[in-house]
PASETI-331061 format. One line per 10 residues: their letters; for each residue x, y, z of N, C-alpha, C, O, CB. Coordinates in steps of 0.001 Angstrom, whole numbers, plus 500000, padded with zeros to 6 digits. Glycine has a CB too. Example, Ala and Ser with C-alpha at 12.3 -4.5 7.8 and 13.67 -1.06 7.14 Angstrom:
<recs>
AS	513190,494310,507800,512300,495500,507800,513200,496700,507800,514236,496681,508465,511308,495527,509046 | 512850,497750,507080,513670,498940,507140,512900,500030,507870,513409,501138,508039,514084,499402,505725
</recs>
This chain:
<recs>
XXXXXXXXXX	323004,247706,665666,323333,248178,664323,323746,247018,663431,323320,246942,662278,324451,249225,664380 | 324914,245737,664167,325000,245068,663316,324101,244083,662524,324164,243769,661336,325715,244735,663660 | 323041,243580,663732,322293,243193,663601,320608,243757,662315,319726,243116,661744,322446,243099,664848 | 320912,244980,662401,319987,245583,661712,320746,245354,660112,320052,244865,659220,319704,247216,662329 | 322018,245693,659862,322325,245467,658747,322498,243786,658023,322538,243375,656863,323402,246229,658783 | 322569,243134,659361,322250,241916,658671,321411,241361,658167,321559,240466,657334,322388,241280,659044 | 319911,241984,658766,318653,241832,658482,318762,242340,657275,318642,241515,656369,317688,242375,659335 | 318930,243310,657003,318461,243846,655525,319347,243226,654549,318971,243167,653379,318554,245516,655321 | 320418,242783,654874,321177,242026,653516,320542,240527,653395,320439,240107,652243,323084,241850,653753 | 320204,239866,654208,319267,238813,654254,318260,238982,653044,317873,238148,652225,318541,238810,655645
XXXXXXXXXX	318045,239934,653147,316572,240297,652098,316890,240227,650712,316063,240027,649822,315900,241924,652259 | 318230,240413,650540,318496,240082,648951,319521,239241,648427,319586,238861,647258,318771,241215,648265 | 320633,238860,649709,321795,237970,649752,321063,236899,648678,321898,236518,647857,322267,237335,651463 | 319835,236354,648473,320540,235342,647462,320424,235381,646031,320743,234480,645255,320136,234091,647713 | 319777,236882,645659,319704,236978,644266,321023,237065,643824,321531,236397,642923,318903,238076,643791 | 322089,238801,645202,322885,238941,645015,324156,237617,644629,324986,237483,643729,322826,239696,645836 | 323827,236944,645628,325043,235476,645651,325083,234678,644138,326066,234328,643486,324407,234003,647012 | 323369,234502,643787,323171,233956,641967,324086,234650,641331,325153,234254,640863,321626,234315,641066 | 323501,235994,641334,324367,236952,640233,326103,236996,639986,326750,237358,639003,324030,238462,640687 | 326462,236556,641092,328191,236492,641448,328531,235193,641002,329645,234994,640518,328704,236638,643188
XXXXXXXXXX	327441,234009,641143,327858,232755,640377,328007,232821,638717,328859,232329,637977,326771,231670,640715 | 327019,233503,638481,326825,233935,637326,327958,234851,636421,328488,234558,635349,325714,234550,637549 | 328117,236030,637241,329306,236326,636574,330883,235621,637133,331915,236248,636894,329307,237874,636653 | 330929,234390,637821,332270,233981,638475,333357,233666,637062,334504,234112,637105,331986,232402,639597 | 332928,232958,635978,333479,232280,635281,334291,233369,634134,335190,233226,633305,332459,231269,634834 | 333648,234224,634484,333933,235328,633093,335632,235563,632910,336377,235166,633806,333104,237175,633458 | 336206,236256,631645,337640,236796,631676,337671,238122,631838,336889,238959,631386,338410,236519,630509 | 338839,238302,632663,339362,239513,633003,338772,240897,632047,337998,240799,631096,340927,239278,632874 | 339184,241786,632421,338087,242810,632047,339239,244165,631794,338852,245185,631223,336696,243071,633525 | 340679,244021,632297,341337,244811,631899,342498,244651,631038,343442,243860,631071,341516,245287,632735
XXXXXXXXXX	342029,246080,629871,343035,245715,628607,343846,246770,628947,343611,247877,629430,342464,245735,626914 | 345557,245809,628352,346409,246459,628077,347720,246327,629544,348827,246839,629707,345649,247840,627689 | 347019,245545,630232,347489,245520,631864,348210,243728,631191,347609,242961,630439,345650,245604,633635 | 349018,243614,631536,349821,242132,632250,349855,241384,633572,350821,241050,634258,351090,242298,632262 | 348672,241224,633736,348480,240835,635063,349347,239826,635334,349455,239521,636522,347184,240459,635360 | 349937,239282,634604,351003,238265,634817,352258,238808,635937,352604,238206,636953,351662,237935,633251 | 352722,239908,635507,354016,240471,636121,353498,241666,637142,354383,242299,637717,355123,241100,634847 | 352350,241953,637358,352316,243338,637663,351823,242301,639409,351513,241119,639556,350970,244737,636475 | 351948,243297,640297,352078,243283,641781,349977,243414,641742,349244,244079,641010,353402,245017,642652 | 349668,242479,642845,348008,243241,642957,347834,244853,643285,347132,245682,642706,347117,242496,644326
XXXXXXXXXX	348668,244998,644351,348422,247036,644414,348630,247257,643312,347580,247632,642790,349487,248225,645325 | 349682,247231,642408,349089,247687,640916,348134,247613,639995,347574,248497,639346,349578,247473,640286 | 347990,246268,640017,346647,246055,639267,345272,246734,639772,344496,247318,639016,346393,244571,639269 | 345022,246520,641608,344004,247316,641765,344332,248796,641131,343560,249130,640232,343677,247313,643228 | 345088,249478,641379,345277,250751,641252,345095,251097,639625,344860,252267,639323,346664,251094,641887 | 345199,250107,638600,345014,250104,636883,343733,250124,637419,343504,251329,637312,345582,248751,635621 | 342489,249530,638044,341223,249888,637733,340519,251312,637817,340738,251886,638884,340608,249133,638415 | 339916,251832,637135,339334,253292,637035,337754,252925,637588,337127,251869,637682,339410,254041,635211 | 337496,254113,637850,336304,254479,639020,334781,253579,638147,333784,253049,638636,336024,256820,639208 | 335229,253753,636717,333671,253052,635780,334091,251716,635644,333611,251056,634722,333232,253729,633938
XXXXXXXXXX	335031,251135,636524,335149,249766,635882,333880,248396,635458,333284,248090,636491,336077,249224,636854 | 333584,247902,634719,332566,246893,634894,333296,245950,634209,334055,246194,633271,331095,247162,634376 | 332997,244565,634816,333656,243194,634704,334024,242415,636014,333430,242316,637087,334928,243363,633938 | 335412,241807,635481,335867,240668,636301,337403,240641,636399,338041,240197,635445,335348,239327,635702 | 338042,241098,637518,339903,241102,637486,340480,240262,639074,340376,240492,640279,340659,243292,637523 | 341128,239177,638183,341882,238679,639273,343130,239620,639797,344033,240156,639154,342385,237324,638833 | 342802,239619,641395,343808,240332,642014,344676,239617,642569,344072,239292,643592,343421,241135,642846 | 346012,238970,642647,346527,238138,643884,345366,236857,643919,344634,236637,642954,346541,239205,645516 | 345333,236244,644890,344289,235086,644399,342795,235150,644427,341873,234341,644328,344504,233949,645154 | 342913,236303,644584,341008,236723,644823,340662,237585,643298,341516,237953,642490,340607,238238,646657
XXXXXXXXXX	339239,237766,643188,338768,237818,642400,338181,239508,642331,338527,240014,643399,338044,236682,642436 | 337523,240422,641585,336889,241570,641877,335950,241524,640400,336183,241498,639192,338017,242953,642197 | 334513,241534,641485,333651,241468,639995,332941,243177,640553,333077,243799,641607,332083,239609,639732 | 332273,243441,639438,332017,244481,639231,330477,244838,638489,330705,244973,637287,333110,244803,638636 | 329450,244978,638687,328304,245486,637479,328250,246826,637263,328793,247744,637879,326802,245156,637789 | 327390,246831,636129,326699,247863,636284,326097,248729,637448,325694,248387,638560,326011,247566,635729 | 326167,250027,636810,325514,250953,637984,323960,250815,638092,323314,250531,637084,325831,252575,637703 | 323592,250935,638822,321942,250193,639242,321489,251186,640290,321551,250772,641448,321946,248337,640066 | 320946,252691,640063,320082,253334,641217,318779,252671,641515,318168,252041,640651,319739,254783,640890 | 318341,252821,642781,317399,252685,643521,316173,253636,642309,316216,254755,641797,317841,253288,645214
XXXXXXXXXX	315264,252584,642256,313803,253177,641566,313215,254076,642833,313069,253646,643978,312492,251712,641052 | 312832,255762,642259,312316,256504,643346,310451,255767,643541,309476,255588,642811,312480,258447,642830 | 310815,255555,644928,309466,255507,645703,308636,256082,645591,308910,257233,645252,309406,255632,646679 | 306967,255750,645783,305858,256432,645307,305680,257519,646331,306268,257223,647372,304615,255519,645114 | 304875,259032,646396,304624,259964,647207,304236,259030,648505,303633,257959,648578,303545,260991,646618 | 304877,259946,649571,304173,259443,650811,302403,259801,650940,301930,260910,650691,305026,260187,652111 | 301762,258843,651292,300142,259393,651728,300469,260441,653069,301470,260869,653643,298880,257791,652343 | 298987,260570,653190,298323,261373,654748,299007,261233,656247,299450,261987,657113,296749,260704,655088 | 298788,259502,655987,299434,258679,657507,300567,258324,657397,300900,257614,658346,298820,257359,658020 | 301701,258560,656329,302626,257707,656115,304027,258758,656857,305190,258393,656683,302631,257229,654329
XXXXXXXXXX	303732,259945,657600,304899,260672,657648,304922,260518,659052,305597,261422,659545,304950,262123,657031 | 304343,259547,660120,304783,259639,661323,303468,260541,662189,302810,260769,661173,306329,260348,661238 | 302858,261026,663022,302016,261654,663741,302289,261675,665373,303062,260868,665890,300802,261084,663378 | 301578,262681,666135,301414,262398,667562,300819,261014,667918,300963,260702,669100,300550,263446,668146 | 300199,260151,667150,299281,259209,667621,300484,257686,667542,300074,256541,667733,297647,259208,666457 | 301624,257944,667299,302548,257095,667308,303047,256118,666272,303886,255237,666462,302285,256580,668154 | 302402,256402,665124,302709,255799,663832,304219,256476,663270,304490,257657,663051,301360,256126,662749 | 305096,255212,663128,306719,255827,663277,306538,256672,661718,305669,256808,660857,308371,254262,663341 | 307741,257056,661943,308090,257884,660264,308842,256453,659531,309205,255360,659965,309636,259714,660360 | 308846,257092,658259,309517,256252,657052,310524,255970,657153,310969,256446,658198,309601,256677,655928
XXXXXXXXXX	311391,255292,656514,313025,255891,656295,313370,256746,655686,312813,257155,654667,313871,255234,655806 | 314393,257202,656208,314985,258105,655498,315494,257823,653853,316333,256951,653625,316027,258414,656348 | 315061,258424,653055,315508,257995,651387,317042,258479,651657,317479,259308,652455,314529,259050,649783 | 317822,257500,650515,318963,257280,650244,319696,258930,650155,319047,259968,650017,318942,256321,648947 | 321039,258837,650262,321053,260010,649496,321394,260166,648356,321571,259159,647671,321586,260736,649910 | 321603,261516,647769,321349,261342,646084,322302,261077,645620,323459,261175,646027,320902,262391,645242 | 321738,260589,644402,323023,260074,643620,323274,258659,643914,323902,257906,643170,324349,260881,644000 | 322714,258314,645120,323310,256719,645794,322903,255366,644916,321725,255011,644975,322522,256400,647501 | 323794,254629,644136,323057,253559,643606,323586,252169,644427,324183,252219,645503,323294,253514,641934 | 323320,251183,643856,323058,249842,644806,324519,249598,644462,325000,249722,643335,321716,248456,644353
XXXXXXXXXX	325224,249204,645658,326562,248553,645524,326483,247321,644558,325550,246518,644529,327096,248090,646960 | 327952,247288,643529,327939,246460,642219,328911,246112,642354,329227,245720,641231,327736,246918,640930 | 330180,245857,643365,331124,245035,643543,331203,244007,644038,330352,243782,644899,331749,245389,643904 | 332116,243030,643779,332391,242197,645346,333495,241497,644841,333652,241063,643700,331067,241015,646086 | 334319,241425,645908,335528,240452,645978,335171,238897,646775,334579,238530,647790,336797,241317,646884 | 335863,238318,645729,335443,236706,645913,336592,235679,645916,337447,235851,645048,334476,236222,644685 | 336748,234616,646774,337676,233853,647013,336958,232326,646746,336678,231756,647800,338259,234200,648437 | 336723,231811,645892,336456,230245,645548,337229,229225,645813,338121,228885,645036,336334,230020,644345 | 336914,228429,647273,338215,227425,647394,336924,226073,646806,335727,226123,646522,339213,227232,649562 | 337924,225012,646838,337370,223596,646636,337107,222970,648066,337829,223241,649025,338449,222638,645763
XXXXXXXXXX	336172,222231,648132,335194,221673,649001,336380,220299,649231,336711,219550,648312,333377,221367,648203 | 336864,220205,650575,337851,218766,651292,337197,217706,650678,337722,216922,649887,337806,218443,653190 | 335799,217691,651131,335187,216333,651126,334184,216353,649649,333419,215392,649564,334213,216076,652722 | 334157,216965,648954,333694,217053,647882,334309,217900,646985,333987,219088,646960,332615,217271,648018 | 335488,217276,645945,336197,218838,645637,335222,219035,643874,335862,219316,642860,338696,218714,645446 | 334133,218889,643847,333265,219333,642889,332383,220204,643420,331293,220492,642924,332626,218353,642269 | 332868,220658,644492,331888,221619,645410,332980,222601,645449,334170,222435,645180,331244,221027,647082 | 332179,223956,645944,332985,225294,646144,332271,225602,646960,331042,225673,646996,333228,226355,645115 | 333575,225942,648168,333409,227061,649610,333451,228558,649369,334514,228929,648871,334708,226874,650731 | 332725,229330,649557,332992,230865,648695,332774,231860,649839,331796,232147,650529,331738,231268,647237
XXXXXXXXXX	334546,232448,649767,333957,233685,650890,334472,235020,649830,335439,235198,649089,334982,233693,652931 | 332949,236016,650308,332974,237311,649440,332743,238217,649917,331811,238134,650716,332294,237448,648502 | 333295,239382,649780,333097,240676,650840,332455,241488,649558,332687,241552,648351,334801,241516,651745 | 331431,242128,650575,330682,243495,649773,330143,244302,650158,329242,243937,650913,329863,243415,649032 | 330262,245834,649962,329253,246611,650727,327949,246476,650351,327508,246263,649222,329494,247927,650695 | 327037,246694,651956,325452,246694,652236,325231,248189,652960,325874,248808,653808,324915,245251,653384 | 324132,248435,652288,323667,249488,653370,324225,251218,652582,325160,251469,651823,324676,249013,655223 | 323379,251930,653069,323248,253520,652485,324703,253907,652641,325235,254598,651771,322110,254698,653446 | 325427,253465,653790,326627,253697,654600,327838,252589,653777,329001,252781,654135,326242,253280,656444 | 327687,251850,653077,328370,251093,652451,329334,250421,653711,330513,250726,653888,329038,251879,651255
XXXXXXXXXX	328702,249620,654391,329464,249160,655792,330142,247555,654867,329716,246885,653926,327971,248801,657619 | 331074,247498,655544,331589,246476,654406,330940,244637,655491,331125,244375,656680,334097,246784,654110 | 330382,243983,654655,330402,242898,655213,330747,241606,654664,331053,241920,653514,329461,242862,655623 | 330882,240456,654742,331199,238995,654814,330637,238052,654511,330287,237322,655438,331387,238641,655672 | 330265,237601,652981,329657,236157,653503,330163,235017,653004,330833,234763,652003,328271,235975,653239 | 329706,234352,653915,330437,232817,653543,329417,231463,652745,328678,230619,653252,330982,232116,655252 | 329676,231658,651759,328891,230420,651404,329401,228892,651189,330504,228467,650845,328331,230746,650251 | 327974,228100,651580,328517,226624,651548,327674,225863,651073,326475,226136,651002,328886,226031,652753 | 328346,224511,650576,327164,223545,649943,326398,223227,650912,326807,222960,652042,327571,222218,649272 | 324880,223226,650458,323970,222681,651611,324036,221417,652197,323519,220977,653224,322755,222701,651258
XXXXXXXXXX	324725,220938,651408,324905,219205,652289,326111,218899,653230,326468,217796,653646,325148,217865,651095 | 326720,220260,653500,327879,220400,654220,327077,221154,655807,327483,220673,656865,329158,221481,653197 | 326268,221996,655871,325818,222730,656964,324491,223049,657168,323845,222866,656136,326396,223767,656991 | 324012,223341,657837,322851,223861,658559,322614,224966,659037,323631,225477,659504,322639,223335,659386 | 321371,225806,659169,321191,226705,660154,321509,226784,661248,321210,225958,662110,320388,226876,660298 | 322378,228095,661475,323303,227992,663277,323955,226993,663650,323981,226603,664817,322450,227990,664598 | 324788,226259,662338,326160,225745,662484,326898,226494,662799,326739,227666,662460,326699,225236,661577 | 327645,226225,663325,329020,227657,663864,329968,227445,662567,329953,226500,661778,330306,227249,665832 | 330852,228673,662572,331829,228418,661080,332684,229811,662043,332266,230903,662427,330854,228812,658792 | 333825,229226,662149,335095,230384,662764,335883,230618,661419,336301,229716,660693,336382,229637,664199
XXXXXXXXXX	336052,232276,661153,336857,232550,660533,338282,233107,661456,338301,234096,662189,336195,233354,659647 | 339496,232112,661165,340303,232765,661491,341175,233946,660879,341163,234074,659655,340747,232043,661785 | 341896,234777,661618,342890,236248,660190,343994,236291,661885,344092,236828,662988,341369,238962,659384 | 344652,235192,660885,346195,235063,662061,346209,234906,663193,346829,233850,663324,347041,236082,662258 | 345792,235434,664649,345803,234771,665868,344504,235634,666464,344283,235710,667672,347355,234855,666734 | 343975,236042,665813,342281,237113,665895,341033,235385,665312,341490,234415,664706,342275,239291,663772 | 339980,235491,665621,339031,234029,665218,337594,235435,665608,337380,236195,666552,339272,231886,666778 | 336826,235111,664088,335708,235425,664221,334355,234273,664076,334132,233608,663064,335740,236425,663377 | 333495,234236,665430,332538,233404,665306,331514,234200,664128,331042,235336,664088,331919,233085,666814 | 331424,232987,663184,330086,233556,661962,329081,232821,661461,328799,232788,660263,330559,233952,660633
XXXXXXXXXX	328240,231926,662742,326986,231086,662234,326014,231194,660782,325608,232200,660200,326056,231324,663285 | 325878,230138,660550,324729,229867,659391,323880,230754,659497,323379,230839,660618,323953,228589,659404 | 323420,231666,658512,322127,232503,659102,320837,231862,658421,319743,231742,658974,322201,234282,658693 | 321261,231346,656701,320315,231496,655809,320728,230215,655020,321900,230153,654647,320290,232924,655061 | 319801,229092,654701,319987,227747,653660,319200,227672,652365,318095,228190,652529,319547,226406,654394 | 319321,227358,651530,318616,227510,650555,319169,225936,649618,320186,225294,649881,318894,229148,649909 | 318389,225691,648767,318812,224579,647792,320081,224861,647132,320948,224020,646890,317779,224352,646703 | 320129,226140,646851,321642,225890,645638,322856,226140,647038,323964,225623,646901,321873,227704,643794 | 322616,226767,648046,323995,227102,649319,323106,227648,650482,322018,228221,650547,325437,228590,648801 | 324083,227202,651405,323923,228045,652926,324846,229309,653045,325967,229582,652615,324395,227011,654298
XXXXXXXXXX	324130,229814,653630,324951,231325,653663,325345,231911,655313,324564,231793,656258,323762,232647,652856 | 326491,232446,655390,326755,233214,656851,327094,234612,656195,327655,234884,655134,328206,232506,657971 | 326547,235424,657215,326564,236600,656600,326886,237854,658023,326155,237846,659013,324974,236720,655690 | 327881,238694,657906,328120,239603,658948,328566,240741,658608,329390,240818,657697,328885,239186,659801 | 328106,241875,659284,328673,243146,658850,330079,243171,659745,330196,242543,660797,327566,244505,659153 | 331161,244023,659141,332293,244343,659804,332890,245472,660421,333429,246313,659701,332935,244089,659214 | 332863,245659,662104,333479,246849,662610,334063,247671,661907,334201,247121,660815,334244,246656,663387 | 334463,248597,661876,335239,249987,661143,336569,249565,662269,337742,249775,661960,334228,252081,661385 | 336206,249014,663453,337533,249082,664372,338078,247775,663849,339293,247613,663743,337313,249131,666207 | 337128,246754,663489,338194,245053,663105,338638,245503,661740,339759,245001,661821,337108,243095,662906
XXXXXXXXXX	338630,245995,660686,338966,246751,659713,340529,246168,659483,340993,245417,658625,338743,248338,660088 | 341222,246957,660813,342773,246446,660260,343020,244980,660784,344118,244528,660460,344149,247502,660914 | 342420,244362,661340,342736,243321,662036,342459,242131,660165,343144,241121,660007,341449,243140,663831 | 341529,242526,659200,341282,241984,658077,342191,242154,657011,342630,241286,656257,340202,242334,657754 | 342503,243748,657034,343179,243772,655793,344911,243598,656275,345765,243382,655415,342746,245321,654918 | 345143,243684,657246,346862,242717,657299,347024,241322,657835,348018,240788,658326,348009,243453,658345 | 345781,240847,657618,345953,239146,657967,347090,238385,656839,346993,238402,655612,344164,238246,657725 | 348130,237755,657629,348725,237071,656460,348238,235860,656426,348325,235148,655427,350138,236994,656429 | 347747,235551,657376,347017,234111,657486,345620,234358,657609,345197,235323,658245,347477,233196,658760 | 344504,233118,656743,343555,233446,656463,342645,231928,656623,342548,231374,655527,343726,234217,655203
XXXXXXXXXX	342076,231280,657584,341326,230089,657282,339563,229899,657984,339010,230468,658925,342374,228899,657871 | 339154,228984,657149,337597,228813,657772,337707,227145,657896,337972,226266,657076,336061,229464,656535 | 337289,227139,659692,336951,226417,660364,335285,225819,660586,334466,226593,661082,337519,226939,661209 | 334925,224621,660245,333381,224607,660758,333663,222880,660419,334547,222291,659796,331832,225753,659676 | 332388,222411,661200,332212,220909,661405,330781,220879,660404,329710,221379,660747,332006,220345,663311 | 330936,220446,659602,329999,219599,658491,329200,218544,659172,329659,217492,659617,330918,218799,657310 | 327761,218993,659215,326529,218185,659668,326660,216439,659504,326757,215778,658470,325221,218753,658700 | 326617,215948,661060,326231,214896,660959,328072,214059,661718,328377,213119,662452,325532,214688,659175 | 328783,215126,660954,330342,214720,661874,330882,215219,663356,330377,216008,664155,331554,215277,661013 | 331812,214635,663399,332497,214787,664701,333518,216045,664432,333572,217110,665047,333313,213311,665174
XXXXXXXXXX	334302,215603,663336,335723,216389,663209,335255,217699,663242,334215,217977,663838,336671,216120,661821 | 335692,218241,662862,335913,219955,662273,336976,219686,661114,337911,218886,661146,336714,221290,663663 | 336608,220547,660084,337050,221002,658989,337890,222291,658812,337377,223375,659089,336071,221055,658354 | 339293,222204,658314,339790,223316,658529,340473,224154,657147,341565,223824,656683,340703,223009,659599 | 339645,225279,656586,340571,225230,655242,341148,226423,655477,340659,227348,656125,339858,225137,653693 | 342557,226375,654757,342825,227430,654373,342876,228247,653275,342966,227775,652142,343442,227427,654651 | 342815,229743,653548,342248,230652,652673,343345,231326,651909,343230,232278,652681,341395,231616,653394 | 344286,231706,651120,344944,232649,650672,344734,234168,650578,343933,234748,649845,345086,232273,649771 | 345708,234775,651562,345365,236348,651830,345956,237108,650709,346101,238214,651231,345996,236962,653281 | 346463,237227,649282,347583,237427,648421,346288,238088,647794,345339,237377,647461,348661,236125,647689
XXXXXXXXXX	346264,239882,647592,345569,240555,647002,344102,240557,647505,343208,241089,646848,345770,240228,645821 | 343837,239802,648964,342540,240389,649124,342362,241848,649808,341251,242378,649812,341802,239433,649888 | 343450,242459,650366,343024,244133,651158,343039,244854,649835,342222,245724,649532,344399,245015,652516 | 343980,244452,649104,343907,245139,647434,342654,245085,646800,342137,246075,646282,344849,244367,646324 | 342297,244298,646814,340693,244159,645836,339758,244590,647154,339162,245662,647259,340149,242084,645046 | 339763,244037,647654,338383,245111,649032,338912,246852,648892,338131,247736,648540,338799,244467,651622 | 339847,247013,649116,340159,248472,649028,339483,248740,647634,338343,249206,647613,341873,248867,649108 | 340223,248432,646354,339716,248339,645035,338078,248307,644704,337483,248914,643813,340320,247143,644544 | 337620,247524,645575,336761,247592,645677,335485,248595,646046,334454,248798,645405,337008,246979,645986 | 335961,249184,647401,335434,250006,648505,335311,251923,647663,334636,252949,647747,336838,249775,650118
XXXX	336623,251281,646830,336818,253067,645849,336141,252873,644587,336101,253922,643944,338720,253655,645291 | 335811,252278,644241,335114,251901,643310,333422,252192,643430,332782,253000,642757,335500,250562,643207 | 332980,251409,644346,331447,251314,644716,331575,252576,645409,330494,253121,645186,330817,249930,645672 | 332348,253447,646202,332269,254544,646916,330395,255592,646745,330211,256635,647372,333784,255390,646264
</recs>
């Protein structure tokens, strides 16, 4: 299963990843709120179900688009519904109402060895099931395909290899248990570990956990 959902986020992870660069820079998106004084559970909780924009939570970020349904598919033909002769069936269409997840929470640290570079880890739901997953992006001159990259969340370490490289970033990408769930959102400690191509050391950064279960939750009710 996990594996199947990784495949299919593969298939669009890097328009999706552009689009999040794209909107990274923008200002906040909620009026009338003081994000200055207010706690992140509050602030997530000021966002309403139509939100679209950009709100810093605690040190993470929550971007938001537009709603975007799935264009309905053309009639199935003759052969296209499956038969005795072993030609599988289709997928199953979405269900209704379902449009393409338009959130994601984002954490932008600065690059050790290049701090004109940005390390970016962003959670977002994939999939009909909105399974929440992980990715980690990096400058390409930092990693490779099936570099290893450990995320640690306090004394728990998740292995999360390179899946996907491209000119503008490399990407790791994983869907997340429903059972590791709490093991994420009460991490007080938060860092990514990986050795940068061509070195010996390992690289170790740390991440700030301050409003990220707030904005993934925020998140998760939102795209629902």
């Amino acid at each position: 299963m996990r594996n199947t959902l990784i495949g299919g986020a593969l298939a669009i992870v890097l328009v999706a990843a552009l689009f999040v660069a794209a909107q990274y820079g923008r200002k906040p998106a909620i009026a009338g709120l003081d994000t200055e004084t207010l706690t992140p559970a509050e602030i997530a909780k000021g966002l309403s179900p139509d939100f679209v924009g950009q709100q810093k939570i605690g040190d993470w970020k929550l971007f938001c688009g537009q709603v975007h349904e799935l264009p309905k598919p053309p009639p199935l033909g003759p052969h296209e519904s499956g038969n005795s002769a072993g030609t599988p069936p289709k997928e199953p269409p979405p269900p209704p109402g379902w449009h393409i997840p338009r959130c994601r929470t984002v954490l932008g640290m600065r690059n050790p060895k290049n701090p004109d570079e940005e390390i970016r880890i962003t959670f977002r739901a994939v999939g009909f099931k909105r399974a929440l997953a992980i990715f980690l992006r990096f400058p390409p001159t930092e990693v490779d395909v099936g570099d290893g990259v450990t995320l640690q969340l306090d004394d728990t370490s998740w292995d999360l290899p390179i899946r996907s490289c491209a000119k503008p970033f490399c990407l790791s990408i994983q869907s997340i248990k429903l059972t590791d769930m709490p093991t994420l959102l009460k991490a007080k400690k938060m860092a990514l570990k990986f050795k940068p191509t061509g070195s010996q050391q390992s690289v170790l950064i740390a991440a700030p956990t301050d409003g990220m279960a707030e904005a993934i939750e925020a998140m998760r009710r939102i795209d629902k």
